[in-house]
C-alpha positions as CSV (number, residue, x, y, z in Angstrom):
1,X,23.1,70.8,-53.2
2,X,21.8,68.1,-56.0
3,X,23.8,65.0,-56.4
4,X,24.3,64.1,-60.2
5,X,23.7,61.0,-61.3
6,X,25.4,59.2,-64.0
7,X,24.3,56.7,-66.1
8,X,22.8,55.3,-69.6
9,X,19.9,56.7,-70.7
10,X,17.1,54.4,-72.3
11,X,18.0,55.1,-75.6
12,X,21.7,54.3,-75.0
13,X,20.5,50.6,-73.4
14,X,18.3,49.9,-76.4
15,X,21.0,50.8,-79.3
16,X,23.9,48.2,-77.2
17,X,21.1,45.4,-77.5
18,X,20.5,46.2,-80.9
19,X,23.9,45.9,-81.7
20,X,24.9,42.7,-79.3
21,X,21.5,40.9,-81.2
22,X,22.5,41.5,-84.7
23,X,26.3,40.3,-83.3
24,X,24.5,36.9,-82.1
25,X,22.3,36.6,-85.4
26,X,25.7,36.4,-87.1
27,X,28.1,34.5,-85.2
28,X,25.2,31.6,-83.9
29,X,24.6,30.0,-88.0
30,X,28.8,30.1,-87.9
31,X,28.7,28.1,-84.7
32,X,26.3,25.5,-86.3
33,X,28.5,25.2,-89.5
34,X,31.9,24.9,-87.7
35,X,30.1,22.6,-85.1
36,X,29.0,20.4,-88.3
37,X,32.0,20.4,-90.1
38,X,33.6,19.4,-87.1
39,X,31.5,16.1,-86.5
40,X,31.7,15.7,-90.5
41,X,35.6,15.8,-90.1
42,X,35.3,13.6,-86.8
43,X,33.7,10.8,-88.6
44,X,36.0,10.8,-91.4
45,X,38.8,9.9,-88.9
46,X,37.1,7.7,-87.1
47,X,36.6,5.9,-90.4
48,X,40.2,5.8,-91.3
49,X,41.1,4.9,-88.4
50,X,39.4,1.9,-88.5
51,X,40.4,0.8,-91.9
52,X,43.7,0.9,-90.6
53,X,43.3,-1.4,-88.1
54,X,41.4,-3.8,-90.6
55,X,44.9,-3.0,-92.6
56,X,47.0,-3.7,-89.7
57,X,44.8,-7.0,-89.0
58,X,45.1,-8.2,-92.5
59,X,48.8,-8.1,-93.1
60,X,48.7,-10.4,-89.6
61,X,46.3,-12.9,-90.8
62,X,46.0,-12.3,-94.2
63,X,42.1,-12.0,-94.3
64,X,39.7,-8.9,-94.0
65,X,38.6,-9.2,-90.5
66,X,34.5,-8.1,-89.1
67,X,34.3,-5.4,-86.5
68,X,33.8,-8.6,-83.9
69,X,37.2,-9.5,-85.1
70,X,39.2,-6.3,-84.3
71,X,37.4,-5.7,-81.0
72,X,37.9,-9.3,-79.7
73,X,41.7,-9.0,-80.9
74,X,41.8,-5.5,-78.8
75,X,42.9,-3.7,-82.5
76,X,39.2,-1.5,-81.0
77,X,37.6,-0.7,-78.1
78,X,34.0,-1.5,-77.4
79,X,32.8,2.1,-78.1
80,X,34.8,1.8,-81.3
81,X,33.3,-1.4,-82.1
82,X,29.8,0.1,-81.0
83,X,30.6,3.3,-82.7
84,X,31.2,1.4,-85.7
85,X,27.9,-0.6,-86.4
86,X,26.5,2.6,-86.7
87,X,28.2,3.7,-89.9
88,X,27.1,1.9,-93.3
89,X,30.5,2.3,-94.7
90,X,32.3,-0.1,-92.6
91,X,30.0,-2.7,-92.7
């Protein structure tokens, strides 16, 4: 008696990774956008959220304080503070 195998041919295995690599060709430039967009929409927070404490500072002291300012105070932490140099637009 002749035991019958069953399984995927060749042609079978070739087609599924045909269609799983034109699935990856498509979702991986989505990943890269969204990934973007999210560290775009990241910074922007981090932004506001440190011209609110400048804000909150101000109406305190009634002057526009440096980053040195709001860390020493504790309105930031040191990786804020750090974080901060960085960026142009908060200089």
């Amino acid at each position: 008696m002749k035991k019958i195998h069953k399984a995927f041919t060749l042609i079978e295995m070739v087609i599924v990774l045909f269609i799983i690599s034109l699935l990856l060709l498509i979702m991986i430039p989505n990943l890269v956008a969204q990934k973007n967009h999210a560290e775009d929409r990241s910074q922007e927070a981090f932004i506001t959220t440190i011209k609110t404490q400048k804000e909150l500072y101000s109406d305190n002291e009634g002057k526009i304080p440096s980053l040195g300012e709001l860390e020493k105070e504790k309105y930031i932490t040191q990786k804020q503070y750090e974080k901060a140099q960085k960026i142009d637009e908060l200089k």
